[in-house]
Backbone as CSV, one residue per row, in Angstrom:
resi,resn,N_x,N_y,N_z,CA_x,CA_y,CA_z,C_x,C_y,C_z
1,UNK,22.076,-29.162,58.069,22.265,-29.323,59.497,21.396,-30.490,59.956
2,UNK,22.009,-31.545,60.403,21.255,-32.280,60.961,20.835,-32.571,62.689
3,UNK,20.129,-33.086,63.088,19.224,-32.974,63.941,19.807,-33.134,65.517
4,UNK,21.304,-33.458,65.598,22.035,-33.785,66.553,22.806,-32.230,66.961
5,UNK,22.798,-31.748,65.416,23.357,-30.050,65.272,22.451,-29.298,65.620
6,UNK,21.302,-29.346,65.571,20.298,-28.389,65.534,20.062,-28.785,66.889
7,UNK,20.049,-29.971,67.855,19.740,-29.685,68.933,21.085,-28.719,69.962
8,UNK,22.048,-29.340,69.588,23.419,-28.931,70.569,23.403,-27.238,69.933
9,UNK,22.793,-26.779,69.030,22.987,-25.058,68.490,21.946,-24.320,69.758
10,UNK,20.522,-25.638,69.306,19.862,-24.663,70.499,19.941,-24.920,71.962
11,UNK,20.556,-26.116,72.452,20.955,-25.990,74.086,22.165,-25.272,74.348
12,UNK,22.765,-25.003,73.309,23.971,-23.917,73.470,23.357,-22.477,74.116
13,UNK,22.274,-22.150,72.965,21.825,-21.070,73.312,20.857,-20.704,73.996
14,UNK,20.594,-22.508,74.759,19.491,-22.101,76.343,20.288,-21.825,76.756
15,UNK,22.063,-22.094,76.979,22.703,-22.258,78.147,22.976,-20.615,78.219
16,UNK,23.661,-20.165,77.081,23.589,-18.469,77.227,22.891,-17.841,77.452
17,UNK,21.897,-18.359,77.121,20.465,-17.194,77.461,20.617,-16.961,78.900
18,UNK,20.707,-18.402,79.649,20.470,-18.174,80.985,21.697,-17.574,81.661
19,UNK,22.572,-17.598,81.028,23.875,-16.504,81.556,23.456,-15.394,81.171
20,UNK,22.501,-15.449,80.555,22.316,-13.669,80.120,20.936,-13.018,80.515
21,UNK,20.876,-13.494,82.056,19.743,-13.259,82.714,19.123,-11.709,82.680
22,UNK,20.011,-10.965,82.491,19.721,-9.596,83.035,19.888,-8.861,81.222
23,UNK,20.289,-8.991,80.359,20.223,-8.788,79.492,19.154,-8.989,77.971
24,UNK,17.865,-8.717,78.835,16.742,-8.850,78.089,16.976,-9.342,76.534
25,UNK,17.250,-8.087,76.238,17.670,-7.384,74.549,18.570,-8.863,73.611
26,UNK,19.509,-8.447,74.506,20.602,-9.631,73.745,20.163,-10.990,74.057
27,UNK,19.442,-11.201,74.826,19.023,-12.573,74.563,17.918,-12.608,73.381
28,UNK,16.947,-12.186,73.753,16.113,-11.824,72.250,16.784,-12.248,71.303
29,UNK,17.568,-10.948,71.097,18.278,-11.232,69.830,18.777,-12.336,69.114
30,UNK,19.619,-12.944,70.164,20.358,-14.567,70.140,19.467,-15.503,69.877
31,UNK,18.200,-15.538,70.252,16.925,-16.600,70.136,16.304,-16.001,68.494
32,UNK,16.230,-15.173,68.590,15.586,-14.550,67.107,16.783,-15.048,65.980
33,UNK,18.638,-14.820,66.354,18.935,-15.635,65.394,19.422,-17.106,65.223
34,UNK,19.384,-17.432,66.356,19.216,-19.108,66.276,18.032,-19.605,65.369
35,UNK,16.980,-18.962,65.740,15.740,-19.517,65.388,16.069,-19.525,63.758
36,UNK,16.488,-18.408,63.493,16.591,-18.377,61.782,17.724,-19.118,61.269
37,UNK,18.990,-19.776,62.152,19.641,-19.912,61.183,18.900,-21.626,60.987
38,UNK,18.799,-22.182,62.386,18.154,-23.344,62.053,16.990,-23.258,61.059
39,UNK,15.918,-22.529,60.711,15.114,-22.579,59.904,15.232,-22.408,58.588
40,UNK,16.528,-21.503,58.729,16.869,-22.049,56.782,17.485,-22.927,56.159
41,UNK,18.797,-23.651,57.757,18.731,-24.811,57.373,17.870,-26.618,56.995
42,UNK,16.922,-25.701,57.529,15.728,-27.107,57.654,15.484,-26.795,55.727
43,UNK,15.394,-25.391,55.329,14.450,-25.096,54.192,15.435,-26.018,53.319
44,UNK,16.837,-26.239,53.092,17.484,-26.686,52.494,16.841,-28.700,51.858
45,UNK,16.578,-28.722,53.366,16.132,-30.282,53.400,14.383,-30.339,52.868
46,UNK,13.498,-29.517,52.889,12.596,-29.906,51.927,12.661,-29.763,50.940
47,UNK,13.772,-29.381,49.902,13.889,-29.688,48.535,13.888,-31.197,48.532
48,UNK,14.074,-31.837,49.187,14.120,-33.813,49.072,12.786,-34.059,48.865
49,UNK,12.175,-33.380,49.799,10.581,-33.702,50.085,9.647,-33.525,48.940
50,UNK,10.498,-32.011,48.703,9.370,-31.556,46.968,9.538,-32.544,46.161
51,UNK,11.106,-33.138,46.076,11.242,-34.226,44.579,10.511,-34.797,44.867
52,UNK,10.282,-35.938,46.177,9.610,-37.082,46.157,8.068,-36.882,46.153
53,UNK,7.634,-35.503,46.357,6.004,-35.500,46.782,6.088,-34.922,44.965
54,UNK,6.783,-34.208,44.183,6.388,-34.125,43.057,6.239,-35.754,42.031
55,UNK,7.186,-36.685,42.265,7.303,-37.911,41.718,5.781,-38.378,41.911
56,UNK,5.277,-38.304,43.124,3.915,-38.714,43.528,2.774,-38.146,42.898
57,UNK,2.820,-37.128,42.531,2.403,-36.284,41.971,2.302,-36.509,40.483
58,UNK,3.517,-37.117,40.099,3.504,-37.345,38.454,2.855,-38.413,38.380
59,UNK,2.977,-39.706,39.515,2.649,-40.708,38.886,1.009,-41.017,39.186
60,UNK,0.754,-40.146,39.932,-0.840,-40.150,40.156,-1.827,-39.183,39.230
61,UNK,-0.498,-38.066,38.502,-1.810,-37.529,37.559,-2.176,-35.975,38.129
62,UNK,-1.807,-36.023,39.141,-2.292,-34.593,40.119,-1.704,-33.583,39.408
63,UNK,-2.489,-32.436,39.981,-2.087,-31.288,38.885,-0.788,-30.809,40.209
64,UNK,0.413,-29.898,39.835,1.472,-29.223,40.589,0.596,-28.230,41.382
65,UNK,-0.220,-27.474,40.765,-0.503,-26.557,41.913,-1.069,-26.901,43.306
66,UNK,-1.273,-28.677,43.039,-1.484,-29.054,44.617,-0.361,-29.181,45.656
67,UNK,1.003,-29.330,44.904,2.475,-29.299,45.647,2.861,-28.062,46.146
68,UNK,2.389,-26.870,44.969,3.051,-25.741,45.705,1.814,-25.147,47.427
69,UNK,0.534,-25.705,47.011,-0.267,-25.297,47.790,0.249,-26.123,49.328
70,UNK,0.377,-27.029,48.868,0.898,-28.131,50.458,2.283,-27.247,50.846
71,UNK,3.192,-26.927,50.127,4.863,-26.445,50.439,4.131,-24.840,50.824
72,UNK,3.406,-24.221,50.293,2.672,-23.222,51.173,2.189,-23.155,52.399
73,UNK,1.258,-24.139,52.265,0.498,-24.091,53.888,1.806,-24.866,55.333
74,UNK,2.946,-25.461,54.840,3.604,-25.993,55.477,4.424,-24.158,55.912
75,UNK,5.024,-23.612,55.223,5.669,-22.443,55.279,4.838,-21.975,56.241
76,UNK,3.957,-21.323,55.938,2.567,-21.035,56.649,2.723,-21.519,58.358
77,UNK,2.604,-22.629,58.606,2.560,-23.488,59.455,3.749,-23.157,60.546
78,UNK,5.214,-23.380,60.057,6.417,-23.262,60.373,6.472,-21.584,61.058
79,UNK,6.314,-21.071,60.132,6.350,-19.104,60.728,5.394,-18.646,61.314
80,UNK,4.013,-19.644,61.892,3.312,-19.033,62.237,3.610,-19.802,64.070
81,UNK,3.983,-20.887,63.857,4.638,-21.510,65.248,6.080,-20.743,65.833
82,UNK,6.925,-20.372,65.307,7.984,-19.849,65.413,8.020,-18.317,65.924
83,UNK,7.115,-17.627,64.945,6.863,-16.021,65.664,5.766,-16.344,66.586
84,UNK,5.025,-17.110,66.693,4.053,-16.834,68.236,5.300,-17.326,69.109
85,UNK,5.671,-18.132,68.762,6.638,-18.388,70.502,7.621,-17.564,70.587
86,UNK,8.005,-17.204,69.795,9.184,-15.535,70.019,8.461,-14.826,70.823
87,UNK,7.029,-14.543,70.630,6.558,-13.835,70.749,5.955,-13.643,72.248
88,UNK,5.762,-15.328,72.288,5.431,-16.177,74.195,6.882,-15.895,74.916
89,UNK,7.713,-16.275,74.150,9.360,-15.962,75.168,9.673,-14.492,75.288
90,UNK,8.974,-13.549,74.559,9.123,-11.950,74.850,8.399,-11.690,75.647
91,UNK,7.510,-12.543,76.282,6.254,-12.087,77.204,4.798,-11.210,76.363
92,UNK,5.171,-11.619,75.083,3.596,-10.376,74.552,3.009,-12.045,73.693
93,UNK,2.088,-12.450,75.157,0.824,-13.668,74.498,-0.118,-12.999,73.250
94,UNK,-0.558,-11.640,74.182,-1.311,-11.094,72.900,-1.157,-11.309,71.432
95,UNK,0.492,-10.904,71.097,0.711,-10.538,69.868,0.763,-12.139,69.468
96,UNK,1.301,-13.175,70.079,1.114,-14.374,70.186,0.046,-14.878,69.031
97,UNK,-1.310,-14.600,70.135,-2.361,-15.060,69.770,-2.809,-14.435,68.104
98,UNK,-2.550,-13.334,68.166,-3.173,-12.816,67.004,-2.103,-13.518,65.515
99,UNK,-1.034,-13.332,65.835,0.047,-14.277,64.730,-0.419,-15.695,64.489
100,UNK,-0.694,-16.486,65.140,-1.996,-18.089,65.282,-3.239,-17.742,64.702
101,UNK,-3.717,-16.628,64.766,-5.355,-16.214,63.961,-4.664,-15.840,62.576
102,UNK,-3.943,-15.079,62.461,-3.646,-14.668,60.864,-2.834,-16.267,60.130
103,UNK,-2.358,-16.748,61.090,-1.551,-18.222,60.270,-3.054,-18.778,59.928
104,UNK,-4.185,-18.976,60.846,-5.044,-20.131,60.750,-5.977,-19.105,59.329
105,UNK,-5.750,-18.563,59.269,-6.859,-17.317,58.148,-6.088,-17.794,57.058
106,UNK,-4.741,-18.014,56.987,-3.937,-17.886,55.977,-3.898,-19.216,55.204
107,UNK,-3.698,-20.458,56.396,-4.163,-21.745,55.978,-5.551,-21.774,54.855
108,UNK,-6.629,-21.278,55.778,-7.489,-21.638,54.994,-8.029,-21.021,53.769
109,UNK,-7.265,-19.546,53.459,-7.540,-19.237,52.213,-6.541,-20.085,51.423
110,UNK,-5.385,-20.491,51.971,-4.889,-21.368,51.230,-5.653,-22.901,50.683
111,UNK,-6.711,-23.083,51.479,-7.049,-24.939,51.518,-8.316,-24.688,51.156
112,UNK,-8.797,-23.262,50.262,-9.877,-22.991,49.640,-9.755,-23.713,48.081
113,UNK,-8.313,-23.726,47.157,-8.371,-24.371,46.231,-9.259,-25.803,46.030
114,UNK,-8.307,-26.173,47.397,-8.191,-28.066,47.431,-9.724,-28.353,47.882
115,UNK,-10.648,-27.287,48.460,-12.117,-27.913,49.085,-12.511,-27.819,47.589
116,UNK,-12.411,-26.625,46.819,-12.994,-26.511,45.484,-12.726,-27.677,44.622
117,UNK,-11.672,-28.446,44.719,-11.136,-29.155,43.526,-12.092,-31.019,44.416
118,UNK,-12.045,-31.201,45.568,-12.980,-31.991,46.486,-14.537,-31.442,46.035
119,UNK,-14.745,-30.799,46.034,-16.219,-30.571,45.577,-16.499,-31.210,43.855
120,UNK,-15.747,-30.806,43.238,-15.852,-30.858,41.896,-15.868,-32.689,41.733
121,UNK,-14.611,-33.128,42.266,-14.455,-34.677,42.254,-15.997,-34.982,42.659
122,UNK,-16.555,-34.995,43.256,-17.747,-35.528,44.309,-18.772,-35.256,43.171
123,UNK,-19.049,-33.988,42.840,-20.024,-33.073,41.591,-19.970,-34.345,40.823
124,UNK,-18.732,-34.754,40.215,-18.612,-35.727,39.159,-18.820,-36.946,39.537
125,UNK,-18.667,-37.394,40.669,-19.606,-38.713,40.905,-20.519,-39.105,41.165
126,UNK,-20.916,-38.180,41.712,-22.726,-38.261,41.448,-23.537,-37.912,40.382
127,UNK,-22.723,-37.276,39.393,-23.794,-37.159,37.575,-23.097,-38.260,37.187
C-alpha cells in the first residue's frame, strides 16, 4: 500500500467516524481496524529496508544481531505510538501514558546490548 492509499483509507475513515458520532463502539472499532490493516501493510515494505540495512551490515563487518535489535526497537516504537493514541482517541490518557513507559522500558532493555558492545569498542581503545 502506498502512501497516497494509506492516506485516502484513513480520511475515509475520519469521514465515517464523524458520521458515526453517536456510535462510540463502532467507531473504535473501525479506527482499531484501519490502524491494523495499514500497519501490516507498512510491515510488508520493511523487508526492503532489512535487505539494504543487512548489505550494510555485511559490508561493514557488523555482527546481525545488531539488525534484528534495530528491526526490534523500531516494532517497539511503531506499537507503542499506535496503542497510546488508540488509547488518547478512547479518552483513557492514563492507559496512554503507561503504554509510552512500558515502550520506553522496552527500548532500553533492548539498547542494553548495543551500550555493552559501545563500551567494549572504547575498553579496546584505550588498552
Amino acid at each position: 500500500m502506498d502512501i497516497i492509499t494509506t492516506a485516502a483509507l484513513c480520511i475515509t475513515v475520519c469521514i465515517i467516524t464523524q458520521v458515526l458520532r453517536d456510535s462510540g463502539e463502532m467507531k473504535l472499532a473501525l479506527i482499531i481496524l484501519c490502524v491494523t490493516v495499514v500497519f501490516m501493510s507498512l510491515t510488508s515494505q520493511l523487508l526492503g529496508v532489512r535487505e539494504l540495512v543487512g548489505e550494510l551490515l555485511d559490508k561493514t563487518g557488523l555482527d546481525e544481531a545488531y539488525l534484528r535489535m534495530i528491526f526490534k526497537g523500531l516494532g517497539i516504537c511503531y506499537i507503542t505510538v499506535i496503542s497510546a493514541d488508540i488509547c488518547r482517541d478512547s479518552g483513557q490518557s492514563a492507559l496512554a501514558a503507561q503504554i509510552e513507559i512500558a515502550g520506553k522500558l522496552a527500548m532500553t532493555v533492548t539498547a542494553l546490548p548495543l551500550f555493552r558492545a559501545v563500551t567494549e569498542i572504547v575498553e579496546g581503545m584505550l588498552t
